[in-house]
N, C-alpha and C positions, 0 to 999 in steps of 0.2 A: 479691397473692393473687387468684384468681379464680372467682369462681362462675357457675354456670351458669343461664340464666335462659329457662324454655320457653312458647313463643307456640304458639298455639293456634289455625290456621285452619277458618273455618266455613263453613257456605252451607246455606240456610235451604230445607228442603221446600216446594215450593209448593203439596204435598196435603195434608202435615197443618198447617203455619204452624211447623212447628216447625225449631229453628235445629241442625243435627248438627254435630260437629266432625268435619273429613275431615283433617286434618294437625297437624302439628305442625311449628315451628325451634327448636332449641335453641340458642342463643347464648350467649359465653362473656362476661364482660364484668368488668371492673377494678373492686373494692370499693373502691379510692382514687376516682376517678373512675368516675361511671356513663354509662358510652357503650356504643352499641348498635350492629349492624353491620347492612346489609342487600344483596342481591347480587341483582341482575338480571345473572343468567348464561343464561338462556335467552327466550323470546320472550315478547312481551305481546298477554295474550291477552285475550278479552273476560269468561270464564262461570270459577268454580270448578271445574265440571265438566273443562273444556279444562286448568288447570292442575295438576288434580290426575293427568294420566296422565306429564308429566315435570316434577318434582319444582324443578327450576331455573326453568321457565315460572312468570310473574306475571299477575294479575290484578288488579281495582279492591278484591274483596273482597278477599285476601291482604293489598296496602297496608292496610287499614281493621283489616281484624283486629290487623295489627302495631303500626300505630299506636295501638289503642285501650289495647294493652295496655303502656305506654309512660307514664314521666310527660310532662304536656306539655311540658315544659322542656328534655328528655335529647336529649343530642349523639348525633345518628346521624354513622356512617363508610357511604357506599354508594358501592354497588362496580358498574361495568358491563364486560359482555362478549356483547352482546346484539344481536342483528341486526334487531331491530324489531318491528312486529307490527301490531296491530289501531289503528287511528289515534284514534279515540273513548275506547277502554281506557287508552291512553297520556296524553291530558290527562286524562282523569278520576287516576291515578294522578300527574301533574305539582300540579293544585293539590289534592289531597291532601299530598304533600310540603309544597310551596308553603305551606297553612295551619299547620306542622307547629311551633311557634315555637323548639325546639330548632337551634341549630346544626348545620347540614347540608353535612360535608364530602365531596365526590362524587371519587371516580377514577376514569375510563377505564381501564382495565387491560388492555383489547384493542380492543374495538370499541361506538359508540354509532352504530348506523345508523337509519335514518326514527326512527320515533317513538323509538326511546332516544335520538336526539339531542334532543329535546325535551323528554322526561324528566329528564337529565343537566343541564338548566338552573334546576331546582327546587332545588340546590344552591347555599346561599350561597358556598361556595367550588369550584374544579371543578380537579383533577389528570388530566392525559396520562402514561401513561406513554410512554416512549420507543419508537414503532412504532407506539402505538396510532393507531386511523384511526376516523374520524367521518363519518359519510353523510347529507346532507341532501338532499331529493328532493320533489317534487308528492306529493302525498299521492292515491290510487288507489281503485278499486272494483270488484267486480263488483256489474253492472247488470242489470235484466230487464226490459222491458215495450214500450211505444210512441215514438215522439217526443215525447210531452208525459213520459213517465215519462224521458227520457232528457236532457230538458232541465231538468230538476227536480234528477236526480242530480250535472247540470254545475255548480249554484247550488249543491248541498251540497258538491260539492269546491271549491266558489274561495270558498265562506263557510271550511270547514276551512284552506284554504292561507294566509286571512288572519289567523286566529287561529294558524297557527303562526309564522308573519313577526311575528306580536304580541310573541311569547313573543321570538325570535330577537333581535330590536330590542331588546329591555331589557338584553341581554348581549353589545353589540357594541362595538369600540374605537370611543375617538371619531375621528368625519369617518368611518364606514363609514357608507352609504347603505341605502335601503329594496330601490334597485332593485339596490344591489350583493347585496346576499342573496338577493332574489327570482332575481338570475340565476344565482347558486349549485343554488338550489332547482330554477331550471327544466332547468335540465342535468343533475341526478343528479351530485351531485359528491361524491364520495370525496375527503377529506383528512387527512392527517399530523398530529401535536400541533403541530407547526412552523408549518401553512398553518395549522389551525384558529385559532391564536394571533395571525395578523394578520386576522383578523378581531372574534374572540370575548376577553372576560375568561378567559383561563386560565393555568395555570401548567405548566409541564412538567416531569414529573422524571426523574432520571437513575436509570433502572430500566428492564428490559427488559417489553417488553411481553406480555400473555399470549399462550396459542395463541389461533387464532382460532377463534368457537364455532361450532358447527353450528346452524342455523336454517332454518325450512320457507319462510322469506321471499326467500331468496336470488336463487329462481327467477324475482321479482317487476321485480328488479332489471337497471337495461339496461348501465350500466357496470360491474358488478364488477369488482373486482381478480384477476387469473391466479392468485395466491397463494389466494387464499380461494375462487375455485374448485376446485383443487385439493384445500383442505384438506377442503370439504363433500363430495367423491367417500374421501378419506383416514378422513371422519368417519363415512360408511354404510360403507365395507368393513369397518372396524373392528369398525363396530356388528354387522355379518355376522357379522363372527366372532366376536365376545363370544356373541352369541347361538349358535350353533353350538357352543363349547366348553361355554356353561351349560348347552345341553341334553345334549352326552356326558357332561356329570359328574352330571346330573341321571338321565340313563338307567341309569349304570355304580354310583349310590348305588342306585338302586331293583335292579340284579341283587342287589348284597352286600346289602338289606334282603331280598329275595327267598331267598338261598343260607342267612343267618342263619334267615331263618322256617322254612325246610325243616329247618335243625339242632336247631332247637329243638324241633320237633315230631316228630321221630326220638330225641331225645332224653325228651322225655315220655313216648314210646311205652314206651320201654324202663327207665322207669321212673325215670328220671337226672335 
């Protein structure tokens, strides 16, 4: 049997102090067993504000909110299909996992690119599916100011790129090296459940992999894959047209709300 169980995301006004609630997850979860589910389906971003315009984007509040309402002990199942995102946001949400003392079973379902691959390591156990593909890459910026402000910004990315080698190193077969990852990372390397597995602890299952997701990160990236180019032009035309048919049924409800009010008030007239 199973009941439903609703989490409650927040993010705190910084004019009055006070804490709003702007969402909600409903999750469905097993009365024999209490496990909990959680899905990075879209990108990681840094503010509530940013995740609350698509509903699949993650933030640090979002993890915090979900886990607070959580015993500390409950098995989460998390689910990625996630093209990346904000690199700071993304280990804030790793060792929030990481602190989390429930058993934490992770699947790849389609895609763990830059920082979901690093997320995805916060899981004591970690599933590929079949097709899914993993992106590890230099971790990126945009910059503004001088040669002192630019040689500043180079120290914050090879301090970031070492704490992600940190993270990578806890979860690699043995006899894999620091500089063998590092030279992963420094090529922008796209890999299969198959490659990521000679390198990394994981298991792969025999399950087709999801579609691949749409993500504003893409464009960031120097190797993509042909296949997920394609799907992110497959992913905005679509949206085109969702949007376009929402707004003719949206236009064609408001004539019949319109044609009904004119009856009705023809109908009062006449006394009916």
């Amino acid at each position: 049997m199973q009941k439903v169980r609703r989490f409650d995301f927040t993010k705190k006004n910084k004019r009055t102090g006070q804490v709003d609630k702007v969402g909600y997850l409903d999750l469905k979860e097993n009365e024999e067993k209490q496990r909990c589910s959680l899905y990075f389906y879209g990108d990681i971003v840094s503010a509530t504000w940013q995740s609350m315009w698509y509903e699949e984007d993650k933030c640090p509040q979002d993890i915090a909110d979900f886990l607070h309402q959580l015993d500390e002990y409950e098995d989460i199942d998390i689910y990625f299909n996630s093209g990346g995102g904000d690199v700071f946001a993304g280990l804030a949400i790793y060792n929030q996992l990481r602190r989390h003392e429930g058993h934490k079973t992770g699947y790849v379902d389609g895609l763990a690119a830059s920082i979901a691959s690093v997320i995805m390591f916060a899981c004591d156990e970690l599933h590929f599916a079949s097709g899914a593909q993993c992106m590890v890459h230099k971790p990126s910026c945009i910059s503004w100011g001088n040669a002192d402000d630019f040689e500043e910004t180079i120290k914050q990315l090879n301090k970031c790129e070492e704490s992600i080698l940190d993270i990578y190193m806890e979860h690699v077969q043995d006899g894999v090296t620091r500089e063998t990852i590092k030279s992963l990372v420094d090529a922008e390397t796209w890999m299969n459940g198959s490659e990521v597995a000679g390198y990394f602890n994981i298991e792969i299952e025999e399950q087709a992999a999801a579609a691949a997701c749409a993500s504003d990160f893409y464009e960031r990236y120097r190797n993509i894959p042909e296949n997920l180019q394609s799907r992110q032009t497959q992913n905005i035309v679509e949206a085109v047209i969702a949007a376009l048919d929402a707004r003719s049924r949206g236009e064609k409800e408001q004539r019949n709300k319109d044609i009904l009010k004119e009856l009705l008030e023809d109908l009062d007239e006449y006394g009916i």
